[in-house]
N, C-alpha and C positions, 0 to 999 in steps of 0.2 A: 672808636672801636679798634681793637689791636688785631695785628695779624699773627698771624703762628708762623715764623721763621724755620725752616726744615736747610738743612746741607748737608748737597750730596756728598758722595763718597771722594768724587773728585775732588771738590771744592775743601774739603776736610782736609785732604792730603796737601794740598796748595797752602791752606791754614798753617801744616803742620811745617812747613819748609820755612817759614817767616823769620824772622828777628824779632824778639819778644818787643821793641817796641812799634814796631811798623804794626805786628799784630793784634795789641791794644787799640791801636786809633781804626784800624779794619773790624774789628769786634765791636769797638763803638759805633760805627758807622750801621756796622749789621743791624745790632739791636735798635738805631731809630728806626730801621726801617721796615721794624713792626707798627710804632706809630704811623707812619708817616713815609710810604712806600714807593711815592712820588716828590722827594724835597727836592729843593733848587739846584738845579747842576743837573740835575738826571738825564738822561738821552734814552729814547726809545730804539731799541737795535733791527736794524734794517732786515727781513727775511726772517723774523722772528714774530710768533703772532703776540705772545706775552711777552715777551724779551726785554728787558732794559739795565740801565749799567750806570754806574756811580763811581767818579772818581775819588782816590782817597790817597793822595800824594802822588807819584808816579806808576800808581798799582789799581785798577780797574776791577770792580766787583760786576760778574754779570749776574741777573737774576731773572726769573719769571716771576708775575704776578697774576694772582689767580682772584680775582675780586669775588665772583660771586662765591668762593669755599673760603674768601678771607686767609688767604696760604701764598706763603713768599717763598720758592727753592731759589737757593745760594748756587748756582751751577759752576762757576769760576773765582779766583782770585791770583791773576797774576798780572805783571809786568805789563803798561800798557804795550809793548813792542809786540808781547808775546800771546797775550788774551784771544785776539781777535784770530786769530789762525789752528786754536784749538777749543772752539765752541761748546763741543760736545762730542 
């Protein structure tokens, strides 16, 4: 059963900064995680009830996941250094 992938406005802007190819393997990354919203590597984010995060080279995608509406929001995509101190 797939999820519906939604990004916010933040996360869009983060997207929009990229280098087209760092942006490709992050795009891909996104779309498995309609199949598959929990793959290997994931971490659950601390102080977060939905909250979890997927790395994808040096670059850190957070997300919520919302099981029983089947609905995945994109919240971030930046720089591991930088991710964790701008949450939301």
């Amino acid at each position: 059963m797939a999820y519906r992938v939604e990004i916010t406005r933040s996360a869009e802007k983060d997207l929009g900064k990229l280098d087209s190819q760092i942006a490709k393997r992050i795009a891909a990354a996104i779309r498995a995680l309609a199949e598959d919203p929990h793959p290997p590597g994931v971490d659950k984010l601390a102080g977060r009830k939905f909250g979890w995060r997927i790395r994808v080279g040096g670059w850190r995608v957070l997300y919520d996941v919302y099981d029983d509406l089947l609905v995945i929001d994109i919240i971030r995509v930046q720089p591991r250094g930088q991710v964790y101190k701008n949450k939301r």
